[in-house]
N, C-alpha and C positions, 0 to 999 in steps of 0.2 A: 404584533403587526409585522414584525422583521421573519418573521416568519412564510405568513401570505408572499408579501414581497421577495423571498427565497422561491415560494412555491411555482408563482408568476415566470421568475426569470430561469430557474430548469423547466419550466412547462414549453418555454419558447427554444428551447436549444435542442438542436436538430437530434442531437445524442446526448444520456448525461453518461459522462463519463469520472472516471477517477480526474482525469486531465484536464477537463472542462470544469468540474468542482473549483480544482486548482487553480485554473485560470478568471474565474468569478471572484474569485479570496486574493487575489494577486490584484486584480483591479480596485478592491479598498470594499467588496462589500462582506461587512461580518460575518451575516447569519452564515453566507457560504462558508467562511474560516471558520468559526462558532462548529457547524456541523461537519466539515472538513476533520479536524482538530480531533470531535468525537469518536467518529468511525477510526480515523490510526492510531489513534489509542488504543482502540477495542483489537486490531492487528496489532501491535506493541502486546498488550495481554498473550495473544496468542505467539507470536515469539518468540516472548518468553517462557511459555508452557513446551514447545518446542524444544527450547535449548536446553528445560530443566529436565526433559524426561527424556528428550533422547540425547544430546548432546550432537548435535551432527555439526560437521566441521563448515559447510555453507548452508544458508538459506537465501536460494535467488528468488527476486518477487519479478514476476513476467507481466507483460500486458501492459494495461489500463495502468496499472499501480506503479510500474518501473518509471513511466511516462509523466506522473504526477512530481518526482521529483522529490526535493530537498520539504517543500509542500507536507508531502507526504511521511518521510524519513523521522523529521526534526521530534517532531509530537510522539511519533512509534516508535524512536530511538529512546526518549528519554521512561517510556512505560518498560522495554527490555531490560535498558539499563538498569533500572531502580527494582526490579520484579524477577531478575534472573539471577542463577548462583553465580557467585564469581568467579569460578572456573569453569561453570559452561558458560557464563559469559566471555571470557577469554579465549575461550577455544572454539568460538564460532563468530565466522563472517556473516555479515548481512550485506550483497550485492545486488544491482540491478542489474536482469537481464540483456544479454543484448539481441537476444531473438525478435522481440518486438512481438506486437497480440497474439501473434499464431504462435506463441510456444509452446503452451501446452497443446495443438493441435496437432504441431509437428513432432513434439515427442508421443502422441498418442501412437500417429503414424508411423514412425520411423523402423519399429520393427517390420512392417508389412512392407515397408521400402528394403527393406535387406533380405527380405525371402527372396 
């Protein structure tokens, strides 16, 4: 049933976003935390595969996800944590952007701005 009722209240939101997710679970309704919860996991997994095989010194998350916040971090922090090696986890940052949605748009662009 909590389910339907998730379906219902993204069906009415003008956008679903990462941030909007957020803001449904911040208001006290589950299924949204519940499936919230899921998905940065499933981002925590991949961060951790990140850090394990390449070791890179940042990983900034842009957009929808930077905007989601602590929401989003807390659940993805504790999968990186527990699933990365301890020295590529020590040797990489996980920041949020401050470009806002259009970051990867504008680093798409950004060469064709310099020609």
């Amino acid at each position: 049933m909590a389910q339907w009722s998730l379906r219902i209240r993204l069906a009415r939101l003008p956008e679903i976003t990462p941030r909007a997710l957020a803001d449904l679970a911040a208001a006290g309704d589950a299924a949204a935390r519940a499936l919230g919860e899921r998905a940065w996991r499933s981002l925590g997994h991949g961060i951790a595969n990140l850090m394990n095989r390449l070791n890179p010194e940042v990983i900034v998350l842009v957009g929808g996800l930077a905007r989601a916040g602590e929401f989003l971090l807390g659940p993805a922090r504790e999968c990186w944590e527990a699933q990365a090696f301890a020295r590529a986890h020590e040797s990489t940052r996980v920041v949020m952007g401050e470009l806002g949605e259009w970051a990867g748009v504008r680093g798409a662009i950004q060469p064709l701005l310099e020609a």
